[in-house]
C-alpha positions in Angstrom: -9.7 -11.8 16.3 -9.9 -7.9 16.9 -7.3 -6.3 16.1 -6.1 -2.9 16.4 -3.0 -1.3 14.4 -1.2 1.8 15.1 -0.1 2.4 12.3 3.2 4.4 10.6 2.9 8.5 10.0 4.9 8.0 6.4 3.3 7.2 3.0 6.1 4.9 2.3 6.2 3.1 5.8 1.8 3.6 5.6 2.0 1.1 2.4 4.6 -1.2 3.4 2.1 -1.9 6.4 -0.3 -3.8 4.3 2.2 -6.7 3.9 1.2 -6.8 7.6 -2.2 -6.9 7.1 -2.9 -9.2 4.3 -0.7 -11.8 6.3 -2.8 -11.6 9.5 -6.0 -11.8 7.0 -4.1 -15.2 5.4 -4.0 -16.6 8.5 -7.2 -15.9 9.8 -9.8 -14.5 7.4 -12.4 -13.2 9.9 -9.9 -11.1 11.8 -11.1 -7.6 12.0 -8.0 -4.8 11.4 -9.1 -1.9 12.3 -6.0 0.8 12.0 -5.1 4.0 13.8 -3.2 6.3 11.8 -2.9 10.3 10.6 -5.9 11.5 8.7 -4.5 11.6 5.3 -4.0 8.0 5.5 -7.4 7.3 5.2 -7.3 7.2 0.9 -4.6 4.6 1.3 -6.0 2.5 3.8 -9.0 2.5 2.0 -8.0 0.7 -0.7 -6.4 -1.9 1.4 -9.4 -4.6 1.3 -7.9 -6.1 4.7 -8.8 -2.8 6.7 -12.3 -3.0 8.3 -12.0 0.7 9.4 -9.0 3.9 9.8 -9.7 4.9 12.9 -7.7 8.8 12.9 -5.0 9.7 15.5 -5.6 13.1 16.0 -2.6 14.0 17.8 0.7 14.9 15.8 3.9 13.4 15.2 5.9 14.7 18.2 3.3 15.5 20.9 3.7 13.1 23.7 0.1 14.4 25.1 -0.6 11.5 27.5 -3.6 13.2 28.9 -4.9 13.1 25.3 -3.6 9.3 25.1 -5.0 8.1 28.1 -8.7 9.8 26.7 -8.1 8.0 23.6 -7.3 4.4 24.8 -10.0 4.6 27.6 -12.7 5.4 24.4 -11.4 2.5 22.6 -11.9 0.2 25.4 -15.4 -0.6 24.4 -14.6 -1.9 21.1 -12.8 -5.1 23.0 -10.1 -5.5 20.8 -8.1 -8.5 21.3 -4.6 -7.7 20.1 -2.6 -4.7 19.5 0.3 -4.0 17.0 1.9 -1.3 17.1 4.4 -0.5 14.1 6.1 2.7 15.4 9.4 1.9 17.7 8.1 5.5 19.9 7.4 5.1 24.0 4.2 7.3 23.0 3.1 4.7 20.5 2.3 2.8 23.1 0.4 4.1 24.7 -2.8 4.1 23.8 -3.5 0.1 23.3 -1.7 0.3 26.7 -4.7 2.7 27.9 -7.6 0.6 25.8 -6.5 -2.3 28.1 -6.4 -4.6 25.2 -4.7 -7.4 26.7 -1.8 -8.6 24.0 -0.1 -5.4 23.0 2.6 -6.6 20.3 5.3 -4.7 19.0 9.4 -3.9 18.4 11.2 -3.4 21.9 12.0 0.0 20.4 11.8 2.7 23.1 12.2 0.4 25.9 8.3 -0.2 26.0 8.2 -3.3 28.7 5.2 -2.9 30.2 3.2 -1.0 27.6 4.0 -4.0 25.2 3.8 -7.6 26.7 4.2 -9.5 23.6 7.7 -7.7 23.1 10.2 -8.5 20.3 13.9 -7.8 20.6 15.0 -6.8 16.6 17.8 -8.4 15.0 18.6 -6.0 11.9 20.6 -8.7 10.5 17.9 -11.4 10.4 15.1 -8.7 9.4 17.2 -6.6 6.5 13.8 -5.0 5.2 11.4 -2.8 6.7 8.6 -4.9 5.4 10.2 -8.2 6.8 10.1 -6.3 10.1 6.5 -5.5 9.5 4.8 -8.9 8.5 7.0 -10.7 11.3 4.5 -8.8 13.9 1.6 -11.1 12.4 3.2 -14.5 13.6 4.0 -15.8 16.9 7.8 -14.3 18.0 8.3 -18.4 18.5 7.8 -19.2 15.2 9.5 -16.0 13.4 13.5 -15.6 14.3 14.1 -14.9 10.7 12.6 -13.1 7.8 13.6 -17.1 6.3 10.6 -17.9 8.4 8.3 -16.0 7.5 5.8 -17.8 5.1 6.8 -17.3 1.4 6.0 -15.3 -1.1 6.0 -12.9 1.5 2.6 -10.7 0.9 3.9 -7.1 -1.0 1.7 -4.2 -1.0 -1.4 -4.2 -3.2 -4.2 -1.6 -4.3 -6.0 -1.5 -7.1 -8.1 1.5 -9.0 -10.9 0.9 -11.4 -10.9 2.0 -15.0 -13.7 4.9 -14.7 -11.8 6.2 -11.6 -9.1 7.1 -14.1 -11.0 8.1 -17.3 -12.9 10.8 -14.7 -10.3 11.8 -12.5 -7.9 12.2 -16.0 -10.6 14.6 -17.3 -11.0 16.3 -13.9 -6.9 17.6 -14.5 -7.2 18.0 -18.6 -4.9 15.5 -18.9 -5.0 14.4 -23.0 -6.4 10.8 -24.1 -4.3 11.3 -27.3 -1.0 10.5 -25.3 0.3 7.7 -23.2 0.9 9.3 -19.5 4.5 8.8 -17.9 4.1 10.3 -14.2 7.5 11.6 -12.5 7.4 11.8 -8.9 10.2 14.7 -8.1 10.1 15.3 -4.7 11.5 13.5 -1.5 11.3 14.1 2.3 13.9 15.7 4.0 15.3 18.0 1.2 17.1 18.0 -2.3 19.8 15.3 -1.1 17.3 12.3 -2.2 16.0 13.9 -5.2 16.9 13.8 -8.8 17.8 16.8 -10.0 15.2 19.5 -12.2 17.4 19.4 -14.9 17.9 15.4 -15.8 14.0 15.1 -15.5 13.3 18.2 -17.9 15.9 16.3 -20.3 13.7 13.1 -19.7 10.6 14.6 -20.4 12.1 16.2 -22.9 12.3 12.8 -24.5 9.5 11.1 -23.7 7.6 13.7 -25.2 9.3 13.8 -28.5 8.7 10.0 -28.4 4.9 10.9 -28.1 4.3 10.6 -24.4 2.5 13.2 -22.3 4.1 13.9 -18.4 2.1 14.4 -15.5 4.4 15.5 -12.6 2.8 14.1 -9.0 3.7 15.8 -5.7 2.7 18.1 -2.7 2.8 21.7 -2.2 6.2 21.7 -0.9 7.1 20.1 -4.6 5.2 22.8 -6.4 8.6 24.5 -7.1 10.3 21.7 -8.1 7.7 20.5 -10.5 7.9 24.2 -11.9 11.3 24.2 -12.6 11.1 20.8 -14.7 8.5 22.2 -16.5 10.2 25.5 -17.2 13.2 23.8 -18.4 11.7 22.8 -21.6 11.3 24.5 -24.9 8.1 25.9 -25.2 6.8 24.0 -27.2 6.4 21.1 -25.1 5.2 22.6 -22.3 1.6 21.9 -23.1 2.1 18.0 -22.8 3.9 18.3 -19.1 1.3 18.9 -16.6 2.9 20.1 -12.9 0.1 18.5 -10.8 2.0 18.5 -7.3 0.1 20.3 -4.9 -3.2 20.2 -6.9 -4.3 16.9 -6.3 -5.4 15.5 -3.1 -3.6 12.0 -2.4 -6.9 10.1 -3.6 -6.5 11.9 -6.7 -2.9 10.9 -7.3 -3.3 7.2 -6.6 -6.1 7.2 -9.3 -3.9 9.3 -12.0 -0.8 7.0 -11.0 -2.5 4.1 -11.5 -3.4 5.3 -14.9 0.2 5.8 -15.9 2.3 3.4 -18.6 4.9 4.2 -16.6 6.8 6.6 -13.3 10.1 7.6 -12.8 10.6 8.6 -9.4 12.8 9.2 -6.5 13.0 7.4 -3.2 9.8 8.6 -1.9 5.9 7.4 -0.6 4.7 8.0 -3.8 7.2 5.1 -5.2 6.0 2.9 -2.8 2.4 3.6 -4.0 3.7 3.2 -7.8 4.7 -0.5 -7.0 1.6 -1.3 -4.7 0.2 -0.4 -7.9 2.2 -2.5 -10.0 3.0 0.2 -12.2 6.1 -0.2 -15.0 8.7 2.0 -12.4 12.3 3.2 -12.2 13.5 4.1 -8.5 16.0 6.3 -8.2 18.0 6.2 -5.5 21.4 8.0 -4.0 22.4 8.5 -0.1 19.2 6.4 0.9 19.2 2.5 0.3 17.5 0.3 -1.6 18.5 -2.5 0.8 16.2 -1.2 3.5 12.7 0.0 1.9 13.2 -1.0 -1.3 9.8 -0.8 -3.9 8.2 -4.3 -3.9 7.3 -4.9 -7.2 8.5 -7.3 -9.9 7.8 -4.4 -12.5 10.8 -1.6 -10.7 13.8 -1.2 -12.0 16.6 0.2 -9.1 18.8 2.9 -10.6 22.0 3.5 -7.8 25.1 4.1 -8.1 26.9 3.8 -4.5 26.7 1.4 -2.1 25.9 1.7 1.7 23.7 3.9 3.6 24.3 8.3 4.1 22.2 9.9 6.6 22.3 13.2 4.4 19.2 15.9 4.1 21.3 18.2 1.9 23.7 17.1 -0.4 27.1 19.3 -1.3 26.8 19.8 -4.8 24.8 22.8 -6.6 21.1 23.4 -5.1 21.8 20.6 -2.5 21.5 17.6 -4.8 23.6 14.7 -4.1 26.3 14.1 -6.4 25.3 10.6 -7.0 21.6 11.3 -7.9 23.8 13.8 -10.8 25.8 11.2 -11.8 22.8 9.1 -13.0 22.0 10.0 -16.4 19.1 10.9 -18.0 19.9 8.9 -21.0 20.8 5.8 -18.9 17.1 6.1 -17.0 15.6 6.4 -20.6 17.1 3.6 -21.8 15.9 1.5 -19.0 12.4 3.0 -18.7 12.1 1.8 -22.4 13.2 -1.7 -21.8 10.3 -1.4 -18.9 7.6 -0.1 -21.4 8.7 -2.5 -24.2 8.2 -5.4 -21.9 5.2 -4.2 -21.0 3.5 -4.8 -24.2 0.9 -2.7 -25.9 -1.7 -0.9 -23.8 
């Protein structure tokens, strides 16, 4: 079967996807996935080996553009796919398998999208606790799924994989050392400080793992520049030279490579966790007002650092520089210990 995705607009959301994919692939190896998603999906998605082709949506996340739409769907009508999913709850998701004509259109009622979608399913939150449960469930037949229970087991996590002389070149492209072990912190988090882990308890970290012989290689985009600055700053200068602030100067192909080549990350609830797991990367997740219980990383190799239960819609928290106060509360020492239960486990590399 021929079968077009629309796919999420967030990293995390983007690599919870493939659970999706590989399950339609166990079903039927010769279906053909192709997937329509943002442009700076395309270094994911092509490590997903159940992706024939990323097929760009060029418009942006809030334009509703159904002129635009409607040109998109009617190109697409030539390819003759046979099935649509479409992961986004929007109306304007919709709309372009609507205008391919491709005649099952499957998908979350979400938007109220009867018409657009006429293989609709009506979410039960309760039966489908995780976004990726929610995700693989599109891949059976709504008669057979009421349940994530029902959903054939293990259920498929998130997998890519890098090869060795990816890493050795793209390590020498960014001067990272061979002499040390690389422990990668990814900093930053959507929405603000409120998810994040403050500077100073991952300049204490560093400052630990480096006297323990480790080098840091701080991942992240632009926007967590600053922050990867300020971590770096906060040590003595002497280890300075063994943190590398790398956010911003790597393209997202570039930091899947260098993360794969990590012993270990430490990071926040953020894409780049997600890709950490896919990666089966030694990883401790850091979480505060967001919830684990929702997108948690799929990985038997994380380790969930929280201490509050429930769920806080906050994008700034109230204590000093906007951090939450339970992201503080989690101590540095507490995150070393347990990243060294993670790395002793792991063996010797």
């Amino acid at each position: 079967m021929k079968t077009l995705i629309v796919g999420p607009s967030w990293v995390g959301d983007m690599m919870m996807s493939q659970s999706l994919y590989r399950s339609l692939k166990t079903q039927n190896p010769d279906t053909e996935i192709d997937v329509m998603a943002p442009a700076w999906c395309r270094p994911l998605l092509a490590r997903m080996p159940e992706v024939n082709q990323a097929l760009a949506m060029p418009l942006g996340h809030g334009a509703l553009a159904i002129g635009q739409r409607y040109q998109l769907g009617k190109q697409l009508r030539s390819q003759r796919y046979q099935q649509a999913i479409v992961l986004p709850n929007s109306f304007k998701s919709a709309l372009v398998p609507f205008f391919a004509q491709i005649p099952k259109r499957t998908g979350w009622r979400g938007e109220m999208r009867y018409g657009l979608l006429n293989d609709v399913r009506v979410l039960d939150k309760a039966a489908f606790p995780l976004m990726v449960q929610r995700y693989a469930a599109l891949a059976y037949s709504k008669n057979d799924i009421r349940s994530a229970q029902d959903i054939p087991q293990p259920l498929l996590w998130p997998q890519l994989s890098v090869n060795s002389q990816e890493i050795i070149e793209t390590k020498a492209r960014f001067n990272l050392s061979n002499e040390r072990l690389t422990i990668g912190f990814c900093p930053g988090a959507e929405f603000g400080p409120a998810k994040r882990w403050p500077h100073y308890h991952y300049a204490e970290l560093a400052n630990s793992l480096i006297e323990q012989g480790y080098q840091i290689a701080l991942f992240g985009s632009a926007k967590d520049k600053e922050a990867g600055m300020q971590i770096r700053h906060a040590l003595p200068q002497g280890l300075q030279a063994h943190c590398y602030n790398l956010a911003g100067d790597t393209q997202l192909e570039q930091a899947v490579i260098l993360i794969a080549g990590c012993t270990a990350i430490v990071s926040n609830d953020s894409g780049l966790m997600h890709i950490a797991a896919a990666l089966n990367r030694p990883l401790i997740a850091l979480y505060g007002p967001s919830s684990p219980d929702f997108t948690p990383p799929l990985s038997h190799q994380a380790k969930v650092i929280r201490l509050i239960d429930g769920y806080f819609k906050i994008r700034k928290g109230d204590a000093q520089q906007g951090y939450h106060q339970s992201l503080i509360d989690i101590r540095p020492e507490r995150v070393l210990a347990e990243l060294n239960i993670l790395l002793v486990n792991q063996g010797p590399q």
